[in-house]
C-alpha positions in Angstrom: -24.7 83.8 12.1 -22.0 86.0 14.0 -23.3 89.0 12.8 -26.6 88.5 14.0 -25.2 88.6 17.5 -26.3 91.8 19.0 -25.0 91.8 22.1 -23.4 94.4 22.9 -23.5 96.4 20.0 -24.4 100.2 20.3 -26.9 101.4 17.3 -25.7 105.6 17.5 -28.6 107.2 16.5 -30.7 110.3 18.3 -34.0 109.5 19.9 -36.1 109.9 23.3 -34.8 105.9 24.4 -31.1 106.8 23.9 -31.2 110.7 26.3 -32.6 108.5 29.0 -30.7 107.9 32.3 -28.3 104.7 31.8 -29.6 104.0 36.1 -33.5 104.4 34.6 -32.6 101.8 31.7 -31.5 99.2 33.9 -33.6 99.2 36.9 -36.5 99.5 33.6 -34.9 96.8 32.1 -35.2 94.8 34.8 -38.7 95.8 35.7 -39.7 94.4 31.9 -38.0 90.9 32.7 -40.7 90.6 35.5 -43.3 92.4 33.6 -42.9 88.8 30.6 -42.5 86.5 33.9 -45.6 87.7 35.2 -47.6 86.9 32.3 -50.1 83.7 32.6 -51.6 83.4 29.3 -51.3 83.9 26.0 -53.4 87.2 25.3 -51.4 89.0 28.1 -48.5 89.0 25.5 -50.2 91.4 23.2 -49.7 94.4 25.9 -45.8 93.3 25.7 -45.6 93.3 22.2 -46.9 96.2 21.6 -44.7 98.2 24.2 -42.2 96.6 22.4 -43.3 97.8 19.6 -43.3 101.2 20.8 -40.4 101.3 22.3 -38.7 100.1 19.2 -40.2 103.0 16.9 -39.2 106.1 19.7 -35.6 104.6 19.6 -35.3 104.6 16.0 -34.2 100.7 16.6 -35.9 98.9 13.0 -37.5 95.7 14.5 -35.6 94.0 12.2 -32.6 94.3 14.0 -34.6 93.2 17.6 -35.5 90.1 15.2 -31.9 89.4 13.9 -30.9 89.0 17.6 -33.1 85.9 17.8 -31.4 84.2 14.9 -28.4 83.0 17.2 -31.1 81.3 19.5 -32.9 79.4 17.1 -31.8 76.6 18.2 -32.6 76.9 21.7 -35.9 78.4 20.7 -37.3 75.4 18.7 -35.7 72.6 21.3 -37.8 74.7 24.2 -41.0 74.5 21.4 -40.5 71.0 20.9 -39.6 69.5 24.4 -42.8 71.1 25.8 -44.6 70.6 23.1 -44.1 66.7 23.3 -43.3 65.7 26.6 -45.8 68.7 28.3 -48.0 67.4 30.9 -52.1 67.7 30.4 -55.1 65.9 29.5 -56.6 67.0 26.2 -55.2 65.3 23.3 -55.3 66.9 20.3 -53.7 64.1 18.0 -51.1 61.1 17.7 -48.1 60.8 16.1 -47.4 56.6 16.6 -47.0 56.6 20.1 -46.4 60.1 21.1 -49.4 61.9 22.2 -49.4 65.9 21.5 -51.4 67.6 23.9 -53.4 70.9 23.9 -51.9 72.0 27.5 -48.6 71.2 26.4 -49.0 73.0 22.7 -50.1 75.8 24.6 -47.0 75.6 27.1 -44.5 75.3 24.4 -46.1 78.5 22.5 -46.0 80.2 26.1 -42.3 79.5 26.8 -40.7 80.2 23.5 -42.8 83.5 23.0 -41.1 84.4 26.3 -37.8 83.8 25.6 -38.2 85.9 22.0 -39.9 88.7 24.1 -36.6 88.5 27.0 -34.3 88.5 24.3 -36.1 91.8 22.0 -36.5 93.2 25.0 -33.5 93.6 26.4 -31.8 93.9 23.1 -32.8 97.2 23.6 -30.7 98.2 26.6 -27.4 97.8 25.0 -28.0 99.0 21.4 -29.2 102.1 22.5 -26.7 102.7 25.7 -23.0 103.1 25.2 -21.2 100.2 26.6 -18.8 102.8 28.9 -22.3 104.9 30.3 -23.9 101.8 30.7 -21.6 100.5 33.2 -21.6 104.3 35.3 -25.0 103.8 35.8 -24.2 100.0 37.1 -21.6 101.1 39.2 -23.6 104.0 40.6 -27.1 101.9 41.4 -23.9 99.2 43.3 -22.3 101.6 44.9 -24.1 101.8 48.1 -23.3 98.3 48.2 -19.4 99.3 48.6 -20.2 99.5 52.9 -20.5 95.9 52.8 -17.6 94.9 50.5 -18.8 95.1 47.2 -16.6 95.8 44.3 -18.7 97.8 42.7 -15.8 99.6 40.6 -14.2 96.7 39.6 -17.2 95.0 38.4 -18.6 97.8 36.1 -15.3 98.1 34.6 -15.1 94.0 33.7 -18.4 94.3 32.2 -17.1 97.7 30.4 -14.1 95.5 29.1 -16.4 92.8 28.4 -18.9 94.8 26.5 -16.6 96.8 24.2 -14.4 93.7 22.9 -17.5 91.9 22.4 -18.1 93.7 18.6 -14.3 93.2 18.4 -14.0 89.9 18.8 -17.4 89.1 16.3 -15.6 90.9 13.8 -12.4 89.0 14.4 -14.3 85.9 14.1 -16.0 86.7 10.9 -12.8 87.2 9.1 -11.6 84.5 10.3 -14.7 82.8 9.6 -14.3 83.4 5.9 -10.3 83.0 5.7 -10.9 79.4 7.0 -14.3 79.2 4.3 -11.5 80.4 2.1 -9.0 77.4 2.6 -12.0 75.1 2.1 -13.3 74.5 5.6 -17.2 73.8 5.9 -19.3 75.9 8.6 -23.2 75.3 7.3 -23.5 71.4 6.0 -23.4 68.1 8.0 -24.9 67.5 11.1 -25.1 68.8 14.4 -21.6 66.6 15.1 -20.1 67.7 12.1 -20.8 71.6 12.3 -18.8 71.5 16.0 -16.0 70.0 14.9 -15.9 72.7 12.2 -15.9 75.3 14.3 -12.7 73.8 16.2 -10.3 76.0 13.3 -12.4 79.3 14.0 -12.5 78.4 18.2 -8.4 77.8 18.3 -7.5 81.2 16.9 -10.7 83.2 18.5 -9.2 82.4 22.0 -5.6 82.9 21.2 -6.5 86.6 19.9 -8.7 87.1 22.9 -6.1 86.1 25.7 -3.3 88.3 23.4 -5.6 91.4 23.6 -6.1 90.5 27.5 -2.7 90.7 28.0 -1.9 93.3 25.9 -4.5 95.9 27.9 -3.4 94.6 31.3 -0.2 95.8 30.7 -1.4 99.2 29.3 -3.3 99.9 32.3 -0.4 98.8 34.8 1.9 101.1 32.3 -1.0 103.9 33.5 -0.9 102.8 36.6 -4.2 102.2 37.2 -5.3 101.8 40.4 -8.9 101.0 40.7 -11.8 103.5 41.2 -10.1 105.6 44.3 -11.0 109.4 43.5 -12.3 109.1 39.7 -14.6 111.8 38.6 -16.7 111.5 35.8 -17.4 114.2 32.7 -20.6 113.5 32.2 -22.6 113.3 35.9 -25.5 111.1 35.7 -29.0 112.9 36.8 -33.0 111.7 36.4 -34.5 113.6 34.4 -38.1 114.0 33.2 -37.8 112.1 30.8 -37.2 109.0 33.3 -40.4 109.6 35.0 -42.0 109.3 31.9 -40.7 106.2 31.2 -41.1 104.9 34.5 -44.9 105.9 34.1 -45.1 104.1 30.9 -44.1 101.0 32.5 -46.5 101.6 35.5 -48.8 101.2 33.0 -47.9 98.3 30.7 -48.0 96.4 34.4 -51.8 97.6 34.7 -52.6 96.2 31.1 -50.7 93.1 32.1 -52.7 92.5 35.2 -56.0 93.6 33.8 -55.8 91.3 30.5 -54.9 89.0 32.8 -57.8 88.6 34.9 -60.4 88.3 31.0 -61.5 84.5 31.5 -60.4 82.9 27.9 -59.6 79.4 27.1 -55.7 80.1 26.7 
């Protein structure tokens, strides 16, 4: 299970998705989390998918890696399915289970939520595996930095969520091995119940945090030791520009909101 996290892991390959501005990527990103709120039925999802779908083949992503993501959200994913499923308001019923009542509005409603959350999750999966954590957070802190007039820490932001972003690999790795040291010594992280797999996890928890405050410490003094001082006159190798290449992408996403909104006004039952 900790290796299916992919959060913050950068897949290094070549391809049209991972040239593109890290500014475009974001403020794309973004634009593709409204794009799944805005959808209203079921069949509006197809125009998603299959952007997705696209997407995933030009950045030499495998889907299978967009679909290893979801594993860590199962859980969430079927208690979303099942709490609208059962307790979803409407009027058709389509059967009865004792005295629970399973309706076709709430059936619907649970398929609707949890093939959003899959589709948020894929989706923006993307932005990090193909965008190293360190360029990512340049184009953060350059779309923030015109908020620097009114006080914003824009710096000091982007380099918490650099920080953030590179020990996150780190630390999965950390905890797989010590995952399998304590699996070693006889400890039990897959059987028992929900109750029983927590209080497993307390031996890999203890030792996870203790490594994470060391390595805190340990690079707070190795930037004092450089005294670092915060953004004040940084330059940058690599300056960020927009490209063609970002237009294009922008234009594929102008369309994917026409499909939405088109698909979306076919009368169907769904």
């Amino acid at each position: 299970m900790v290796r299916d996290i992919t959060i913050g892991q950068y897949y290094a390959v070549d391809s049209p998705v991972h040239r593109l501005d890290p500014r475009a990527k974001i403020l794309l990103t973004i634009a593709y989390i409204v794009a799944v709120f805005m959808v209203k039925n079921l069949l509006a999802y197809l125009p998603i998918v299959a952007f997705l779908l696209f997407v995933s083949n030009k950045s030499r992503i495998p889907i299978k890696m967009l679909l290893r993501g979801i594993k860590p959200i199962r859980i969430l994913l079927l208690f979303t399915f099942v709490l609208n499923m059962f307790f979803g308001a409407g009027e058709r019923v389509l059967f009865e289970i004792g005295s629970v009542q399973i309706k076709y509005e709430g059936l619907m409603n649970a398929v609707h939520f949890t093939s959003r959350l899959v589709l948020l999750v894929m989706g923006t999966s993307i932005l990090t595996l193909t965008t190293p954590p360190v360029v990512l957070t340049d184009g953060l802190e350059t779309l923030t930095s015109p908020l620097k007039k009114i006080g914003f820490p824009s710096h000091e932001m982007a380099m918490m969520m650099t920080i953030a972003l590179r020990f996150i690999p780190t630390l999965i790795e950390e905890a797989d091995k010590i995952m399998k040291a304590q699996t070693a010594r006889g400890a039990d992280f897959s059987s028992g119940n929900l109750r029983q797999r927590a209080k497993a996890m307390v031996p890999l928890l203890v030792p996870l945090f203790i490594s994470a405050f060391r390595r805190a410490g340990d690079l707070a003094m190795a930037m004092e030791s450089r005294c670092y001082h915060g953004g004040e006159g940084r330059t940058r190798l690599h300056v960020l520009k927009f490209k063609k290449a970002d237009m294009y992408a922008a234009l594929s996403f102008a369309v994917l909101f026409a499909l939405i909104i088109i698909v979306q006004k076919i009368p169907i039952l769904l």
